[in-house]
N, C-alpha and C positions, 0 to 999 in steps of 0.2 A: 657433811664433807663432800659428799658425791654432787648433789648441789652447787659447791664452789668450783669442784673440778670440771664440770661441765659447762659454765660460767666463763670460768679461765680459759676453757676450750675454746669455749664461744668468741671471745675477747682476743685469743689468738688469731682466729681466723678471719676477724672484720682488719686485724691488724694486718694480716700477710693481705687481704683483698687492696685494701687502703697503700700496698708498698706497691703493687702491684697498676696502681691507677695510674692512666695515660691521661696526661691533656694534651694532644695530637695536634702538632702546627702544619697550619695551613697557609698561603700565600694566595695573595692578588694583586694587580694591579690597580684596581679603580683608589678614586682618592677619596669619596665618599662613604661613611661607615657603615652609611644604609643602602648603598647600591644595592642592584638585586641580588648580583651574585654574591654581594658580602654578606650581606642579611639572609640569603639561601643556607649561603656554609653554618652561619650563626643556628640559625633553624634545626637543622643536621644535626648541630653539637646539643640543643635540646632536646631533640628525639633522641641520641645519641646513649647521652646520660641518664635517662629516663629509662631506654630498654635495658641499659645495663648496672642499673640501680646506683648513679651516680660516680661506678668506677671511670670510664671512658668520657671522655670531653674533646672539644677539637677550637685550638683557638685560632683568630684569624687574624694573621699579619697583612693589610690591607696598603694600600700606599707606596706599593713598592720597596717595602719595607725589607723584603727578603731577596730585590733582585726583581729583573726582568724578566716577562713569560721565559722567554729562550733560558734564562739562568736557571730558571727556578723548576722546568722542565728536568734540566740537567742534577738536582741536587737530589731530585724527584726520583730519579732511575737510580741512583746510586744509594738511597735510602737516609741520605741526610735531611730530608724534608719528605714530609709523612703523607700532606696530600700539594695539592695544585689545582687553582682554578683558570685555564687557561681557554684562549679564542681557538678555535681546532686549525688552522690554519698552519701555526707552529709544527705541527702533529704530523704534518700533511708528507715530511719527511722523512718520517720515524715508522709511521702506521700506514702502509698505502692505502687502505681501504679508508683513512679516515677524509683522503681526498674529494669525496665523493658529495657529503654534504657540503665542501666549501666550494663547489661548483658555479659558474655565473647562470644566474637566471633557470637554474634547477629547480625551483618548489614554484608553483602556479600563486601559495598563499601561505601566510602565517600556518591558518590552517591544516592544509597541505603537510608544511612541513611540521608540526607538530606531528603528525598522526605517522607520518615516513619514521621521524623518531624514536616512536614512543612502542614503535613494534619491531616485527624480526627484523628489518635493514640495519635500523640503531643498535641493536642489539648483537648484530654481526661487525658491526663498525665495532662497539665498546669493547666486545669479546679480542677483536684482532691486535688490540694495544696490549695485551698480556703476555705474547711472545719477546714482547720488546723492555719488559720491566715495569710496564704500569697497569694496575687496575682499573680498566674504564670504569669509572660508576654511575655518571647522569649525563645528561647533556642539557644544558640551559638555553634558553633564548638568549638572542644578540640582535632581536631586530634584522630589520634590512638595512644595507649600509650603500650609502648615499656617499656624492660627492660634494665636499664644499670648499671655496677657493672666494677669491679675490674678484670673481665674474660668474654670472651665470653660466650655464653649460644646460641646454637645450636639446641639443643632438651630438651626433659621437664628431662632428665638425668642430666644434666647440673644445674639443679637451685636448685636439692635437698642438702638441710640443710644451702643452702646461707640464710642469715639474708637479707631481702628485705623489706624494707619502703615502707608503707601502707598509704593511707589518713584513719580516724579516722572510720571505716563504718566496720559493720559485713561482708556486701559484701564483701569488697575487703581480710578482712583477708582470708575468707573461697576459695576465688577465687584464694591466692597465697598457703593457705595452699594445696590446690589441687594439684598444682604444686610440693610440697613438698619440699617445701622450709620455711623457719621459718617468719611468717609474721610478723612486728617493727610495729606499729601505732604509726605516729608519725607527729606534726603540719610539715607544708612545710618547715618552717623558720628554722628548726633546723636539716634540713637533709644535707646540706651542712657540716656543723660542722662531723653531724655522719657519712657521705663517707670517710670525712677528715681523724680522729681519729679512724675508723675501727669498730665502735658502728656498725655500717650495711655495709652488701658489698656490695649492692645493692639498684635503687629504681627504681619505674617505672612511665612512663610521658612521656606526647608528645615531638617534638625537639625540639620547640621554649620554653617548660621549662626547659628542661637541657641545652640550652643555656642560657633563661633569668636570672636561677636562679647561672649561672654559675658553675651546677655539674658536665660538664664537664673537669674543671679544676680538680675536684677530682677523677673522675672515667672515662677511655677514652673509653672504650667499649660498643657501643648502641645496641643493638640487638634485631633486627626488629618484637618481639612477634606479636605485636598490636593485643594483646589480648581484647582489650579494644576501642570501640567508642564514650565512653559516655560524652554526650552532658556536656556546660555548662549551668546554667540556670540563667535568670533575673527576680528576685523575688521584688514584694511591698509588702511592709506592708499594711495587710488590714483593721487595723485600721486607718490606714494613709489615704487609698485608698477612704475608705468609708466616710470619712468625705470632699470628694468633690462633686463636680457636675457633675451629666450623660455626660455634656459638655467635663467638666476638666478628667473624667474619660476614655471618648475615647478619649481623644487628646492622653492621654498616651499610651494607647495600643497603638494606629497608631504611635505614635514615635517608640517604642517598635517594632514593627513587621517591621516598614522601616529600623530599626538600623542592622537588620537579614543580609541583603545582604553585607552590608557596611561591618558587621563584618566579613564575608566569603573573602572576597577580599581582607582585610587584613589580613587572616587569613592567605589564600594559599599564599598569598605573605612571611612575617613574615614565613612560614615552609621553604619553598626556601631559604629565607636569614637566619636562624638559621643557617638550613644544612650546607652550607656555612662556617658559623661560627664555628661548631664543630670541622668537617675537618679540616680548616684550624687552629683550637686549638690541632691537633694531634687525633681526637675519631676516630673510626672503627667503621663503621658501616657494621652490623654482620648480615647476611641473616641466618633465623630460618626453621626449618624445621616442621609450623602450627600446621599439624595436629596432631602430637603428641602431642601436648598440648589441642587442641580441643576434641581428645578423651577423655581428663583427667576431664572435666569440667561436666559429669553428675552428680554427687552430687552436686554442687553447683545450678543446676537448681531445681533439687530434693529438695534443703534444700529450696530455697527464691521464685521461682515461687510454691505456695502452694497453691493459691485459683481458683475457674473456672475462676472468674475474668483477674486473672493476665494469667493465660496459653491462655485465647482469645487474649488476646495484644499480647503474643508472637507470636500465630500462627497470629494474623492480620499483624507486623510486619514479620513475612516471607513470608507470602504470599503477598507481595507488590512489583511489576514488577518494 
């Protein structure tokens, strides 16, 4: 009898564990199921479910399927969407400190910026987005992002009064108007169309999304600015976050931070095979002559790194070996 009761006990408690199971939606933009980032979140939700003995899962609504970075940000703070894998850029008006990685011509290297990351700067950026309703928890690579159009662009002569698509962010308008070019804001999903139709000459983005998103079939010319290193980032809702257990709470971060490397390896892989891709779709790719656009970028530090705050991050981010 004691036997069955403890049995039944047992049976009760897989049963209340099993009512109790999240499978946690997450959002992206890429259209690719294996992009890095989708495949990172994917990863996450393995580790995920493994530390927490298959209670907890995290599925991935890829394709825009949930809504635009900026939407899905917003569904994100309100706790109607549980995580978000978003470009930090968006951020850059929510979190000031997150301004700092999307900076022009900030990281010297891949490198570089991996290691600023993946220590106390990253970690002071991740931590500063919890005041505002989300839990920083990794930040992904994004490549360097280049510019590509309808023409080569060689020097910052080159890009003056081209119409260039912008992600939705002060940042980036101010960083292409510097350039002197006409900055487009405008969602991801509709820049294909504007390459197409001649709404913009241009847009700029790592390889593997003018491959993923196929701009290269609209504009052949890539041209190697990489003005840009800024990180992607993986955000919770922290009303979501906070309604768990100290338990349930690191188990995610530790997925979150294992998912880091996983995404990198697929990342430099995915940039190889894009390249790959473009080429053999007919692009050029356009070797730039940096600094001429690197000297164009004082104002842009002048207008957004404005507090002692943010100028310590910057100068901690360059002086980082």
């Amino acid at each position: 009898m004691k036997t069955l009761t403890r049995l039944a006990a047992a049976v009760a408690v897989l049963a209340a564990a099993g009512a109790q199971a999240t499978e946690f939606r997450s959002s992206d933009v890429h259209n690719s199921d294996d992009y890095p980032t989708v495949a990172a979140v994917k990863h996450m939700s393995d580790l995920l479910k493994q530390a927490t003995g298959g209670k907890h899962s995290i599925k991935v609504f890829n394709k825009g399927a949930l809504g635009s970075e900026k939407e899905t940000i917003d569904q994100t703070k309100i706790g109607a969407l549980d995580f978000t894998r978003v470009n930090i850029s968006p951020m850059n008006a929510i979190c000031s400190k997150t301004m700092v990685p999307t900076m022009p011509f900030l990281f010297r290297s891949v490198d570089h910026m991996r290691k600023v990351l993946d220590g106390p700067v990253g970690e002071e950026i991740l931590k500063d987005c919890e005041q505002h309703g989300f839990v920083g928890l990794a930040f992904y690579d994004s490549g360097a992002r280049s510019i590509y159009g309808k023409k080569p662009v060689k020097t910052l002569a080159d890009t003056k009064g081209m119409k260039i698509r912008v992600q939705q962010s002060d940042l980036w308008v101010a960083l292409v108007s510097a350039m002197g070019a006409n900055a487009t804001p405008m969602p991801i999903g509709e820049v294909y169309t504007g390459l197409k139709t001649g709404l913009i000459d241009a847009a700029e983005n790592n390889v593997p999304s003018y491959d993923g998103f196929k701009h290269y079939e609209a504009v052949k010319f890539y041209s190697r600015t990489e003005h840009s290193m800024a990180p992607e980032m993986l955000l919770m809702s922290k009303v979501v976050y906070d309604k768990l257990t100290p338990a349930e709470q690191q188990a995610i971060r530790k997925a979150a931070k294992e998912s880091v490397a996983f995404q990198r390896k697929k990342w430099d892989e995915q940039e190889a095979k894009s390249l790959a891709v473009v080429k053999g779709g007919g692009a050029e790719i356009v070797e730039v002559d940096k600094a001429t656009f690197e000297k164009a970028m004082g104002p842009v530090y002048d207008k957004f790194i404005t507090t002692p705050d943010l100028k310590r991050l910057v100068k901690a981010v360059q002086d980082t070996k």
